[in-house]
C-alpha positions in Angstrom: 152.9 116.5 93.4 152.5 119.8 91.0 148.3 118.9 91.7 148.4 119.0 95.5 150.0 122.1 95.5 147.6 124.0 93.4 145.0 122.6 95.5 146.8 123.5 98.3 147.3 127.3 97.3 143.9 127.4 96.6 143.1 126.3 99.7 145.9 128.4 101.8 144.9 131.6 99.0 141.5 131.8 100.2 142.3 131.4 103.9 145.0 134.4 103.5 142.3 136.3 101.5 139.8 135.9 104.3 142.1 137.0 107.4 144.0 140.0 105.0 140.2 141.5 105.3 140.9 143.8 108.3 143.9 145.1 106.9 142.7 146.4 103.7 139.6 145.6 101.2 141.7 145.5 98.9 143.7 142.8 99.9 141.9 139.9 99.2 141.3 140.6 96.1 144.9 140.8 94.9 145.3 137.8 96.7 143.1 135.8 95.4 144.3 137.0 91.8 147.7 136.5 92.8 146.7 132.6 94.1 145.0 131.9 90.2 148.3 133.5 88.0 150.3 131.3 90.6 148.4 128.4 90.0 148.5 129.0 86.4 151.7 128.6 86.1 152.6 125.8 88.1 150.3 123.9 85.5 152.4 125.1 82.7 154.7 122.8 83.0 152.5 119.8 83.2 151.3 120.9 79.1 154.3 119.2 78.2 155.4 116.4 80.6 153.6 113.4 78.8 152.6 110.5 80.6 155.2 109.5 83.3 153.2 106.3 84.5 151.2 103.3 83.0 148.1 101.7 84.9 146.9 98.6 83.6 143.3 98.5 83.8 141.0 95.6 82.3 143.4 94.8 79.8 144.3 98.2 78.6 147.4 100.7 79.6 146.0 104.2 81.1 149.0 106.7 81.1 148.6 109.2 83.3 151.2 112.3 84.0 151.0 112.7 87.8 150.0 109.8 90.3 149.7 110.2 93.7 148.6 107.6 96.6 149.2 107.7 100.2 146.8 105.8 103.1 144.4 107.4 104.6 141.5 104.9 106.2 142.9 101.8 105.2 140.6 99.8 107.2 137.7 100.1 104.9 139.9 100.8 101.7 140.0 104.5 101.5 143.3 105.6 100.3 144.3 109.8 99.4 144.7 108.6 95.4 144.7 111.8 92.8 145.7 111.3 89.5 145.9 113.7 86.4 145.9 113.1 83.2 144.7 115.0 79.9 141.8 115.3 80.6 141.6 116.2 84.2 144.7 118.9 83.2 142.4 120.5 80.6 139.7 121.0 82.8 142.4 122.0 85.8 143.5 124.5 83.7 139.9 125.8 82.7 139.2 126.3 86.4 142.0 128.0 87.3 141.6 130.4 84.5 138.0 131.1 84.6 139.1 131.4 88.8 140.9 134.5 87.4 138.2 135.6 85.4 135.5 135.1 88.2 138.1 137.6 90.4 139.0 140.2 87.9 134.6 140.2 87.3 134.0 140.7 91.0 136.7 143.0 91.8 133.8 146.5 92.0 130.5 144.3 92.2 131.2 143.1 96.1 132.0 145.9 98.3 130.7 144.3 101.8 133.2 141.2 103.5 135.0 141.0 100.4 137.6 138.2 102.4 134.8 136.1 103.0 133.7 136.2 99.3 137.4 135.4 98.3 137.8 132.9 100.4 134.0 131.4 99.4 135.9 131.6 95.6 139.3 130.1 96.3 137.6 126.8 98.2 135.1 126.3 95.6 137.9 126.5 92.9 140.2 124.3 95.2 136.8 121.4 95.7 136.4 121.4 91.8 140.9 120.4 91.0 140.1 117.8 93.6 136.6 116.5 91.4 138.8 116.8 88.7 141.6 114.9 89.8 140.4 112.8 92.8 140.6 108.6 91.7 139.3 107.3 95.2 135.4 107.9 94.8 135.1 108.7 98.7 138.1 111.4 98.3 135.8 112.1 95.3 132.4 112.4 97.2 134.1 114.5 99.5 135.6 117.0 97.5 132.0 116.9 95.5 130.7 118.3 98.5 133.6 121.1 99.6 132.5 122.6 96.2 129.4 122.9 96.9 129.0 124.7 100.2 131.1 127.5 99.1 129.0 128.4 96.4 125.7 128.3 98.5 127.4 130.8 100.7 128.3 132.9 97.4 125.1 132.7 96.2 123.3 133.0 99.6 125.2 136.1 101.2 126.0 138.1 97.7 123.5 137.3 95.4 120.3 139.1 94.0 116.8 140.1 95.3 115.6 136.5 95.6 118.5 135.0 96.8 118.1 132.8 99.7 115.2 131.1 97.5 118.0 130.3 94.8 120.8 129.5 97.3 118.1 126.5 98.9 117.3 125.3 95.6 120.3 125.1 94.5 121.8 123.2 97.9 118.4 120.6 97.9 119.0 119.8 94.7 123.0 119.1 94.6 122.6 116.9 98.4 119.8 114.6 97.4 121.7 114.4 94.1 124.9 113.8 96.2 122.8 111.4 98.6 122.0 109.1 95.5 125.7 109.2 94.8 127.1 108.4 97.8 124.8 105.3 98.1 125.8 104.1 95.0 129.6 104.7 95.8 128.9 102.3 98.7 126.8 99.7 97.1 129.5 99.5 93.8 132.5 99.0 96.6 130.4 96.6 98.5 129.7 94.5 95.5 133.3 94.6 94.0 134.1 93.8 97.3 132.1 90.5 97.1 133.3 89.9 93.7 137.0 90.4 94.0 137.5 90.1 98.0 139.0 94.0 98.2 137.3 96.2 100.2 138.8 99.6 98.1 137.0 102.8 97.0 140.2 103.1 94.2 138.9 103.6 90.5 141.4 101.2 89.1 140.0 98.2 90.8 136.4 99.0 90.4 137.0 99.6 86.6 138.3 96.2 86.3 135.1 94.7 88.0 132.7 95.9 86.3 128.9 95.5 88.1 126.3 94.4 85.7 122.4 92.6 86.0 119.5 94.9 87.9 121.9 95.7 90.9 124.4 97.5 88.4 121.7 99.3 86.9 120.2 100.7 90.1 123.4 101.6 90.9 124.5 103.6 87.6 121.1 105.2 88.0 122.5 107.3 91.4 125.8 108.4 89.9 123.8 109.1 86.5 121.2 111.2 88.0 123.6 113.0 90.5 125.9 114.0 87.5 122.5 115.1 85.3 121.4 117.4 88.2 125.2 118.9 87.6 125.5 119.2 84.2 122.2 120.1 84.3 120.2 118.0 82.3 116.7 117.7 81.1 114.1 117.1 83.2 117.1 118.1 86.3 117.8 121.8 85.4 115.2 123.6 87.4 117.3 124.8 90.1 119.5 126.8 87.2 118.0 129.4 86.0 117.5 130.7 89.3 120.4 130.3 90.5 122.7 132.2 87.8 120.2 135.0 88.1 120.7 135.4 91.6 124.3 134.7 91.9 127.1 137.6 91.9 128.8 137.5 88.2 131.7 135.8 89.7 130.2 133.2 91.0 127.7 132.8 87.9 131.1 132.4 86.1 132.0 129.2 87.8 128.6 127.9 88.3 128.7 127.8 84.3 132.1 127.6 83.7 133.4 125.0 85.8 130.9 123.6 88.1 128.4 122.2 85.0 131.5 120.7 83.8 132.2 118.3 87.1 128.5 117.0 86.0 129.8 116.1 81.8 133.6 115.3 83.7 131.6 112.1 85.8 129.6 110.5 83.3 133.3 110.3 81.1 135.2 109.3 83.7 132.7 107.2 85.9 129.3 106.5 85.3 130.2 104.7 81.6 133.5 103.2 82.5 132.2 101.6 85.8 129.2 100.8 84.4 129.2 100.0 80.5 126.1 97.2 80.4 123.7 99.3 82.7 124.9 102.6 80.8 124.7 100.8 77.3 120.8 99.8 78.4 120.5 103.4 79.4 122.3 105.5 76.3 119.2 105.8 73.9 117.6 107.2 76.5 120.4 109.6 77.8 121.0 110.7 74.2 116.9 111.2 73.5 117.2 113.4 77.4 120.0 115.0 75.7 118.1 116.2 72.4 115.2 117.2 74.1 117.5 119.4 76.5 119.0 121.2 73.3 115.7 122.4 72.3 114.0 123.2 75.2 116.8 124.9 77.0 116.7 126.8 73.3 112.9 127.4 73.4 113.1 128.6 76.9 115.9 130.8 75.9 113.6 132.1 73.3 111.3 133.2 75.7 113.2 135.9 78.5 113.4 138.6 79.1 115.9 138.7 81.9 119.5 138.6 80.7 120.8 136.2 82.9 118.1 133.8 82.3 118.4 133.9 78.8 122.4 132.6 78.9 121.4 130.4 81.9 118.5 128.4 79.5 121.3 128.8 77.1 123.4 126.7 79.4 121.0 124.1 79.7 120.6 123.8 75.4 124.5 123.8 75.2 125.5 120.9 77.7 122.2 119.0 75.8 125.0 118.6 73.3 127.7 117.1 76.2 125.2 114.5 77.0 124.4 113.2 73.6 127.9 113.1 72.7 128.9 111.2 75.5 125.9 108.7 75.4 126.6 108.2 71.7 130.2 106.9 72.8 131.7 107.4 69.6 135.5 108.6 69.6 134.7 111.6 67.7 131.5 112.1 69.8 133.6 112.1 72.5 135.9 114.7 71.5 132.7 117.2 70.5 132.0 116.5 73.9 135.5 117.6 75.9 135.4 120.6 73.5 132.3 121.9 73.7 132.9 121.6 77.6 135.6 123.9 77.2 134.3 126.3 74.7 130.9 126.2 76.5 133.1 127.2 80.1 134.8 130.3 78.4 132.1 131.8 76.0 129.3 131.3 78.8 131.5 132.5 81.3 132.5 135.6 79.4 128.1 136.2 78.4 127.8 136.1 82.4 130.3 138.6 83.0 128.5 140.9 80.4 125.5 140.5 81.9 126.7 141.5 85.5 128.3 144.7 83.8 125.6 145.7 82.2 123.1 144.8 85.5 126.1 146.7 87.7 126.0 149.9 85.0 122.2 150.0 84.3 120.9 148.3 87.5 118.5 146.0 85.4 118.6 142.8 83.8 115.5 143.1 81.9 116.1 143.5 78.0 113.4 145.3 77.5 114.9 148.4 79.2 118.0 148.2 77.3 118.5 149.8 73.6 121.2 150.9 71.4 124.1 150.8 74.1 126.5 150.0 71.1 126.2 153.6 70.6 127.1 154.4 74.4 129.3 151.1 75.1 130.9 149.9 71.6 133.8 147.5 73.2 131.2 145.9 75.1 129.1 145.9 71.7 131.8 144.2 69.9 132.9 141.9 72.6 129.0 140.8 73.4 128.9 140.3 69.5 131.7 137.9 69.5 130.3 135.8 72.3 126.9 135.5 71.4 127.9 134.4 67.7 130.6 131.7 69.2 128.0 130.8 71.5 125.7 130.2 68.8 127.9 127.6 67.1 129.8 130.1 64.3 132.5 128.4 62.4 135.9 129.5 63.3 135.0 129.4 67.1 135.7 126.7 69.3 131.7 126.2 70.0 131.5 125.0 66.2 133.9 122.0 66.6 132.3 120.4 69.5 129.0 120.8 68.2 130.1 119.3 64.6 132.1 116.7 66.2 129.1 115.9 68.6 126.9 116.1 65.5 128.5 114.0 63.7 129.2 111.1 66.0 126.2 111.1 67.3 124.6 110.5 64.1 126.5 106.8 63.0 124.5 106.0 66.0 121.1 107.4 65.8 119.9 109.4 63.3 116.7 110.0 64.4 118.0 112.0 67.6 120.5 113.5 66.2 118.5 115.6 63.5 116.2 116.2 66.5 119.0 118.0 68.3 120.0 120.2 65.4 116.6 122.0 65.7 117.8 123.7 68.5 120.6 125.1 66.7 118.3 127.0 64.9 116.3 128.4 67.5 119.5 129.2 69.2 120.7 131.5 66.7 117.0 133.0 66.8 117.2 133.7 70.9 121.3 135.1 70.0 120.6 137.4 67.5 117.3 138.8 69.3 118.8 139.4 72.4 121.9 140.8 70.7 119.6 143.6 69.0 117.8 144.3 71.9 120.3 145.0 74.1 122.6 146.6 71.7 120.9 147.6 69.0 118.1 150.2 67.9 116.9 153.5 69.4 118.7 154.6 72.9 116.3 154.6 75.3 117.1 157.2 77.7 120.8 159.7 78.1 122.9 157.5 80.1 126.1 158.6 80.4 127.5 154.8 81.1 131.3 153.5 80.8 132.1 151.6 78.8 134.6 148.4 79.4 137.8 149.2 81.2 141.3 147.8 81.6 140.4 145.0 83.8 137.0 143.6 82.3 139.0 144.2 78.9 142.2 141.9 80.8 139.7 139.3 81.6 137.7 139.1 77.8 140.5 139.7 75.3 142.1 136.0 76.7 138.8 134.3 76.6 138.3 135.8 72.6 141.7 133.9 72.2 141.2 131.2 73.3 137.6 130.7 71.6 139.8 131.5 68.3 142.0 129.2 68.8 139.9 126.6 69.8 138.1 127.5 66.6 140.9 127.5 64.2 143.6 124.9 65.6 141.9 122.6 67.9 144.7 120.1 67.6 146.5 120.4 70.5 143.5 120.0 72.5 142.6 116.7 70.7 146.1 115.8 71.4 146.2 116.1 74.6 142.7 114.2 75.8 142.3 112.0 72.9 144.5 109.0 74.1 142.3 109.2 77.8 139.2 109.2 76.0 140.7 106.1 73.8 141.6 104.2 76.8 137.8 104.7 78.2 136.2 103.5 75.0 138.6 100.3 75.0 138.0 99.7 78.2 133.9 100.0 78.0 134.2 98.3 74.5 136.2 95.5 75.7 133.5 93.1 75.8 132.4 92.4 71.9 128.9 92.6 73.1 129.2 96.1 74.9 128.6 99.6 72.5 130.5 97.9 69.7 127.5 96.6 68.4 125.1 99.9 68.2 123.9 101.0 64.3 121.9 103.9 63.6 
């Protein structure tokens, strides 16, 4: 039960946060920091429970190391059914960390209703642990959608000069996404339903009635292209750019950190497991999408001027890499994937934070107004440095390993693609490098007499350097813990002889 509690003290945090307001300012923000460390730690036991129950599903054993079902609307098959495994506690634990991150970054930036804001923080951290862990797909939908209305309002209320233009963009494109999704949730039950004579909305006993012929690919289309406007992928990512750089830092932090993840998260879990003959029919496709994503998000990248806009196009190259990894299918293309997820979540995370100190310090997010503040800011300098190289794919980093692992299964299945893809890891370390001497580097333009990184932005970048490192150097344990999940998804997908088993390059 270790999984409803967290979501529950997320839930209860931000509530707390919200009525503490006309006390103190100060209040919710200790609150909500005190709700993440809390959380944190009743995860850390879970890191070494192992698998305490076995699911059969077509044939193959799913272990899975909490397991929780109770009715809810039994009448149509709708059940309260959350389940974590090693997967869904790595990217648990990425939310609730980059949760603290996204309050320590926020702690000076918003002055004005600051409990609102918490509270706008702790529910969208508490609807992402139920994406994560939710195995009904209506308990699913629904927490797809608690997410997201927090983050319009953070977005909407705190952000930038253009901000209600972002916030509507961003909410249009995530409900007809959602819209497509929720149709197809339908239709797939409705069809099992038919096939099996269960009306049930539970993930085991779709997965082991797979829908195939036209009606399963029309229906893999909505969860596909609901999940691409999330992750974002090429053509879908419009509505990003826009709204990072109108977002506060903290919630750009989650929007990159967490929130792109639920996008890469559903096409492993779902949209390939419930569908492996319409997906199969799909991947060259997916993969090409995913290519072209790389090097135009690159390209783009290449061509700001505004901070934000350059990691947000940067966002959009990086998670090009997610979706050809997981449309390749491969076990170790699938591993790149889950890592670069994770190193993607910390290392962008940590770029967004720098840019909203240095927008909060200088009032400007244009790079063409900033010079040499190495010489005014060197800990920012050197912690920017570190970032932009991990972000850029430097061995030792965890970045590296998911795009080598990515790179490398990806190309036993298509070549072609794959050495597409590695152009734009070229013109990423063109777009890094440039904006890392622009902003750092050269001639100071101007006296400024600006502070450089403090105690708390230090508390919340020195973990995230750690963790990039270790990611970098040791990746093991990480492998370890998601590698048998992502083994029991490519059995059961590969089950049939005909399905993926057959693809060459």
């Amino acid at each position: 039960m270790m999984m409803v509690c967290v979501m529950l003290l997320l839930f209860f945090g931000g509530v707390l946060a919200w009525l503490t307001q006309a006390w103190h300012k100060d209040y919710p923000r200790w609150i909500s920091l005190a709700t993440c460390l809390i959380a944190g730690l009743l995860l850390i036991p879970l890191f070494s429970a192992g698998p305490q129950q076995q699911v059969m599903v077509a044939g193959t054993a799913t272990g899975w190391i909490e397991l929780v079902q109770a009715p809810w609307i039994p009448r149509f098959g709708i059940s309260i059914l959350l389940g974590l495994d090693g997967l869904s506690l790595l990217m648990v634990a990425l939310t609730i960390f980059l949760g603290f991150v996204a309050v320590l970054s926020s702690w000076n930036e918003i002055s004005a209703n600051t409990g609102f804001f918490q509270f706008n923080l702790m529910w969208t951290l508490a609807g992402v642990v139920g994406v994560f862990t939710s195995l009904d797909l209506f308990l699913f939908f629904v927490f797809w959608e608690v997410m997201l209305i927090p983050m319009y309002f953070l977005i909407a209320i705190w952000g930038h000069e253009r901000k209600s233009y972002a916030a509507m963009k961003f909410f249009l494109f995530t409900q007809v996404s959602s819209l497509l999704m929720i149709i197809s949730i339908i239709g797939l039950v409705l069809a099992n339903s038919i096939d099996s004579g269960i009306l049930s909305f539970s993930y085991f006993d779709l997965l082991a009635h797979p829908v195939g012929g036209q009606l399963g690919w029309y229906l893999m289309l909505g969860f596909f292209i609901a999940f691409m406007v999330k992750l974002p992928g090429f053509p879908f990512h419009s509505w990003l750019p826009d709204a990072h750089t109108q977002a506060p830092t903290a919630a750009s932090v989650l929007l990159a950190g967490i929130l792109l993840k639920t996008g890469a998260y559903g096409l492993i879990r779902f949209t390939v497991p419930l569908f492996p003959e319409a997906s199969l029919a799909l991947a060259d496709t997916a993969m090409l999408l995913g290519a072209i994503g790389i090097v135009y998000g690159a390209m783009m990248a290449f061509a700001q001027t505004d901070f934000k806009r350059l990691v947000a196009y940067s966002s959009v190259s990086h998670m090009g890499f997610v979706l050809l990894g997981v449309y390749a299918w491969t076990e170790l293309s699938i591993q790149g994937s889950v890592m670069q997820m994770v190193a993607h979540g910390i290392s962008t995370a940590a770029l967004f934070m720098i840019a909203g100190a240095l927008q909060q310090r200088l009032h400007t997010r244009d790079m063409r107004e900033m010079s040499g503040l190495w010489k005014t800011m060197p800990r920012m300098g050197a912690i920017a440095m570190f970032f932009i190289v991990a972000s850029l794919g430097m061995p030792g980093l965890g970045n590296f390993v998911g795009e080598f692992l990515i790179l490398m299964g990806a190309f036993t299945v298509h070549a072609g693609i794959t050495i597409f893809a590695t152009l734009g890891l070229i013109t990423g370390a063109i777009y890094a490098l440039i904006a890392m001497q622009q902003v750092f580097h050269g001639p100071i333009k101007g006296a400024r007499g600006l502070n450089d990184f403090n105690g708390r932005e230090l508390t919340a970048m020195v973990p995230m350097m750690m963790a990039l490192l270790c990611l970098g150097v040791y990746p093991q344990p990480i492998m370890d813990m998601v590698n048998p999940v992502l083994e029991s998804l490519h059995l059961v997908t590969t089950a049939e002889p005909s399905l993926w088993t057959g693809r060459t390059p």
